[in-house]
C-alpha positions as CSV (number, residue, x, y, z in Angstrom):
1,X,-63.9,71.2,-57.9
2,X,-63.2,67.5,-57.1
3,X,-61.4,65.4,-59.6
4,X,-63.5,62.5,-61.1
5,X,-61.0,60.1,-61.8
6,X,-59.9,56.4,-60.7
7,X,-56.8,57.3,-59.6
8,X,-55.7,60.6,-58.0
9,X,-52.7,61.3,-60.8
10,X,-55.0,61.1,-63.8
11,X,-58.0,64.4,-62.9
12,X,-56.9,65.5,-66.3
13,X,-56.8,63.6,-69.5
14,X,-55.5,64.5,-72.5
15,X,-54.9,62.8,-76.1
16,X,-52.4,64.6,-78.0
17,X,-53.3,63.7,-81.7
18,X,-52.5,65.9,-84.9
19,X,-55.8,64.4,-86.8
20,X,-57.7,67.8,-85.9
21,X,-56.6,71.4,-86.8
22,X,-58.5,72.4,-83.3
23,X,-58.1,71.7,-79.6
24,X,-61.4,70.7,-77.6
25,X,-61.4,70.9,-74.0
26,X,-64.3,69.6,-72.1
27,X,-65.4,70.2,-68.6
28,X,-67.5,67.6,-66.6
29,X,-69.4,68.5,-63.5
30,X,-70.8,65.5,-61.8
31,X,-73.2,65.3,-59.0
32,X,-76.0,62.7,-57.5
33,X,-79.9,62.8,-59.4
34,X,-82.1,64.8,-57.9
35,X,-85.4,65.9,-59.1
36,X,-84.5,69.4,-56.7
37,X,-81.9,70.5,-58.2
38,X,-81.8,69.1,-62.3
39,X,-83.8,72.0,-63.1
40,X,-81.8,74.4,-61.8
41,X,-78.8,72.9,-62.8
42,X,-80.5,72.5,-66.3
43,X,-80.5,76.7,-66.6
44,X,-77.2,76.9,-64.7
45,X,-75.5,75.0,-67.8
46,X,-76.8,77.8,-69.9
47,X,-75.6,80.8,-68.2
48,X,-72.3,80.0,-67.6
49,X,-72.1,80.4,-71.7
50,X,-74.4,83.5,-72.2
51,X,-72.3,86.2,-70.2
52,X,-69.1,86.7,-67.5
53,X,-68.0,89.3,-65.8
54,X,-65.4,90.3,-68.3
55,X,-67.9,89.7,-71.2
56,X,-71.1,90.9,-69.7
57,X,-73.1,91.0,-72.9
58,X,-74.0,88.1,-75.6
59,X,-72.6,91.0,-78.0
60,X,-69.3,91.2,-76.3
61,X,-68.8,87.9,-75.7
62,X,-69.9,86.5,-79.4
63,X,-67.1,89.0,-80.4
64,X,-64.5,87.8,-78.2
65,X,-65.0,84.6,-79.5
66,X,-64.6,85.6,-83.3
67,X,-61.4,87.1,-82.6
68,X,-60.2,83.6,-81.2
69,X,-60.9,82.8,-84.9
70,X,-64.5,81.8,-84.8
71,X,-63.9,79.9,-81.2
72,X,-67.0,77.7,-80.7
73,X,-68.4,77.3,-76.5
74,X,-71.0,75.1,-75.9
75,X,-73.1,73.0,-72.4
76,X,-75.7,71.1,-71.6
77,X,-76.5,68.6,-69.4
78,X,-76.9,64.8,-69.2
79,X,-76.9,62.1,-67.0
80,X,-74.6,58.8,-66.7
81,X,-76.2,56.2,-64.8
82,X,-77.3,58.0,-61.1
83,X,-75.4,61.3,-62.3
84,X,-76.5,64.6,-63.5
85,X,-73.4,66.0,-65.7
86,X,-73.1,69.6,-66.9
87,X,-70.7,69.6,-69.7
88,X,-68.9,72.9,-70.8
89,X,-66.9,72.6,-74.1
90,X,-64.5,74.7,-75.5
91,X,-63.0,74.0,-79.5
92,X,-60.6,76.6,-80.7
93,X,-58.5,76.3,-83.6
94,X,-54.7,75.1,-83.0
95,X,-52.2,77.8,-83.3
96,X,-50.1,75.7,-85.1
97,X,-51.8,76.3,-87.6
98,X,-51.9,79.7,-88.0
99,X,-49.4,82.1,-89.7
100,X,-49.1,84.4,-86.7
101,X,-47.1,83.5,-83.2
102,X,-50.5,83.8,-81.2
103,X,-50.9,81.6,-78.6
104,X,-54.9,80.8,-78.9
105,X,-54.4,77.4,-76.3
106,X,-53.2,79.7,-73.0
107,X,-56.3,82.5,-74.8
108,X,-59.0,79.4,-74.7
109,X,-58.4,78.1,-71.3
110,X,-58.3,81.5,-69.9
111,X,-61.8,82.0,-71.3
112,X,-62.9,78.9,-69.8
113,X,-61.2,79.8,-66.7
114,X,-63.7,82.8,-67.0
115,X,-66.9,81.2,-68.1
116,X,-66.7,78.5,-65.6
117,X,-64.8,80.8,-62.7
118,X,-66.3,84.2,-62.9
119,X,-69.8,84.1,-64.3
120,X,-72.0,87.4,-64.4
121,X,-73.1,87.2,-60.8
122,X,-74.1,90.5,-58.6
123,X,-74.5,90.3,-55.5
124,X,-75.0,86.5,-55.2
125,X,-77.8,86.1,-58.0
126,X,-76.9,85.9,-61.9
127,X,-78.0,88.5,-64.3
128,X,-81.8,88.6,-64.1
129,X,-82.7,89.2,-67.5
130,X,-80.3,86.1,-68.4
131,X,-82.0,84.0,-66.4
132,X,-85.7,85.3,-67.5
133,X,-84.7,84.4,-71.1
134,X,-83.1,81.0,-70.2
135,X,-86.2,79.6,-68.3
136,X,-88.6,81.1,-71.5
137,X,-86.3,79.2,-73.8
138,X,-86.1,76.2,-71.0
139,X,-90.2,76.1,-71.5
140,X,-90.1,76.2,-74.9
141,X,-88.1,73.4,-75.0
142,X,-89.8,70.7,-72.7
143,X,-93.0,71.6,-73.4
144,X,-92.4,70.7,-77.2
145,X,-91.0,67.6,-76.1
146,X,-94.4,67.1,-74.2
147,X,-96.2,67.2,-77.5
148,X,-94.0,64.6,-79.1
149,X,-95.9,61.7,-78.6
150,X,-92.4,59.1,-79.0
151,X,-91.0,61.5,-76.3
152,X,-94.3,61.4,-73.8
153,X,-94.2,57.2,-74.3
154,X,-90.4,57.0,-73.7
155,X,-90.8,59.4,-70.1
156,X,-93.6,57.2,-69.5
157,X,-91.6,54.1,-70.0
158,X,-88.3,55.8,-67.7
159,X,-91.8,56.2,-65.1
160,X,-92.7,52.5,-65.0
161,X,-89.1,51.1,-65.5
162,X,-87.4,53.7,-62.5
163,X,-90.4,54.3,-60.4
164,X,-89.1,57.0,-58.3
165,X,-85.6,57.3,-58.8
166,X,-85.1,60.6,-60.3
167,X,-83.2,58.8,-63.3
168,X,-87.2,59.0,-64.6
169,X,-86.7,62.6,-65.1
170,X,-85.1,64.3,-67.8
171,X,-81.5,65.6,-67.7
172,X,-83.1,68.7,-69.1
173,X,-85.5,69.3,-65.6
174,X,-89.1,69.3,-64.8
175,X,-91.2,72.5,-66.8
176,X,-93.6,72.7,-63.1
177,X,-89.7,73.7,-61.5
178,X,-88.8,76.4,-63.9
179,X,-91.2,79.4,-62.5
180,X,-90.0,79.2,-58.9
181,X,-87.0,78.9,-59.6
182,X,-84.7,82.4,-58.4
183,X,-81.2,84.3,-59.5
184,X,-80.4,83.6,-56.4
185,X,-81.2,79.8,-56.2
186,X,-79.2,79.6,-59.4
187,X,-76.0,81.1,-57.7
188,X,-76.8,78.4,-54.7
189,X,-76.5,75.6,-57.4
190,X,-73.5,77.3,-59.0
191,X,-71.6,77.1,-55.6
192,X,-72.1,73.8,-54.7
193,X,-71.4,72.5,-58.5
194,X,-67.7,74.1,-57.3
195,X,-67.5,73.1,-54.2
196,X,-69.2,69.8,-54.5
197,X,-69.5,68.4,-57.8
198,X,-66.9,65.6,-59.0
199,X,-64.9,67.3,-62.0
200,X,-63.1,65.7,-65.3
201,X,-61.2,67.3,-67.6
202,X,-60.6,66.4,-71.2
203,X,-58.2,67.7,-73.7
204,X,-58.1,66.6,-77.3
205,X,-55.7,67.8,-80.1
206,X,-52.1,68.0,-81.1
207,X,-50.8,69.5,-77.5
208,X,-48.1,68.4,-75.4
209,X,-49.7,66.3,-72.7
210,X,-47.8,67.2,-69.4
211,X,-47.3,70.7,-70.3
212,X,-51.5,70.8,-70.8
213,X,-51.8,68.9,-67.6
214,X,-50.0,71.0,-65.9
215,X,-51.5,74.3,-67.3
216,X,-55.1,73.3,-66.2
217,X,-54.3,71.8,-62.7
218,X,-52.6,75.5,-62.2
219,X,-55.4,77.4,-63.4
220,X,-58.2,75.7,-62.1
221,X,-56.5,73.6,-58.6
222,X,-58.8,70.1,-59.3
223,X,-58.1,68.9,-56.1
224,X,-57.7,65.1,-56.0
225,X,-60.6,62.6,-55.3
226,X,-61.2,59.4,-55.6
227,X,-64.1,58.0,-57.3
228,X,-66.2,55.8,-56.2
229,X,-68.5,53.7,-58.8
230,X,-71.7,53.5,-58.9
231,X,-73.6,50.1,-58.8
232,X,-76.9,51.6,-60.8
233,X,-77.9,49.7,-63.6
234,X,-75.5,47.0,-62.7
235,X,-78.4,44.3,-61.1
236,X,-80.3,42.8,-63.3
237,X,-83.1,40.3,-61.5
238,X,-83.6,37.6,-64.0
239,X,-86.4,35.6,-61.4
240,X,-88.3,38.9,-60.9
241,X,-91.6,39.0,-61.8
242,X,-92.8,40.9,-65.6
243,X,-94.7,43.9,-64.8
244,X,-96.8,44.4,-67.6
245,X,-98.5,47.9,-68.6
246,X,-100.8,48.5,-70.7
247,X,-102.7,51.7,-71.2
248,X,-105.4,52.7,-73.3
């Protein structure tokens, strides 16, 4: 994981506040747009959360997550100007706050450390029956966004303003990628989202700051990189010509 950051020293950010009883800790996995791979990155995002190898069933794993006190993990994907980002987010409650000495923090990053490090992967595919269920509910989805007529004109108006810069595509993927789409191109993606992707951290709730730095960086070694912005969106031609569309 690269660190997606302005300045090598700041990969992890964290605001320690004592407005919120819990802790949130986000994950950001950043790579280029491209219409190949948003699909499959699309389902990756919702595997990571469904199983791992130390909870290998949604049964087990819901029930882990109860015993953190009702500990809530979440993803999805979006995109940020010419990025896709898979976001994994973890909200646990604050163990100052409870009456026991139970530390929940070092419990909820080691889960995350688990979802995001050691997903249920055999023999480098993920669980098929996961990933059957995934692209059924992944259908479901965009194809009832293809019958909402405010959805079908605002693709249509990402189409004519973007051409064919994958930023016309949803973050969510294209429903003509989902049936070809393997276990085994899934654990593809997964690699390179470790090995290539640009990675944030944030950390909200009353923690100490340096100690949670410090915690992350040594469970998860972000390695330092430096960002470099992205110009999209930035150029606005105000003498280009209007192109008008009108369709029947």
């Amino acid at each position: 994981m690269k660190q997606l950051q302005d300045y090598p020293d700041q990969r992890i950010s964290v605001l320690s506040t004592n407005k919120f009883k819990t802790t949130t800790m986000t994950f950001k996995f950043m790579a280029p747009l491209d219409k190949k791979t948003m699909t499959q990155r699309s389902l990756l995002s919702k595997l990571l959360v469904r199983a791992t190898q130390q909870f290998p069933t949604d049964k087990v794993f819901n029930q882990y997550l109860s015993e953190l006190y009702g500990a809530y993990v979440n993803s999805y994907v979006s995109k940020y100007k010419d990025r896709h980002v898979i976001t994994v987010t973890l909200e646990i409650v604050n163990e100052r706050y409870l009456l026991d000495d139970e530390s929940l923090f070092d419990k909820g990053i080691a889960l995350l450390k688990e979802v995001i490090l050691n997903p249920l992967v055999k023999n480098g595919a993920f669980d098929e029956t996961f990933v059957a269920q995934e692209k059924s509910l992944l259908k479901k989805k965009l194809t009832a966004i293809e019958d909402n007529k405010s959805q079908i004109a605002y693709l249509r108006l990402l189409k004519h303003m973007f051409g064919e810069h994958p930023y016309r595509y949803m973050a969510a993927g294209d429903l003509d990628e989902i049936d070809s789409i393997t276990a085994t191109d899934l654990y593809d993606t997964y690699r390179s989202m470790l090995n290539d992707d640009y990675c944030s951290v944030y950390v909200v709730g009353n923690v100490e700051e340096e100690a949670t730095i410090q915690h992350i960086q040594s469970e998860f070694n972000i390695q330092p990189f430096t960002y470099q912005a992205t110009q999209f969106g930035q150029h606005i031609q105000h003498d280009a010509p209007v192109n008008e569309v009108i369709e029947q």
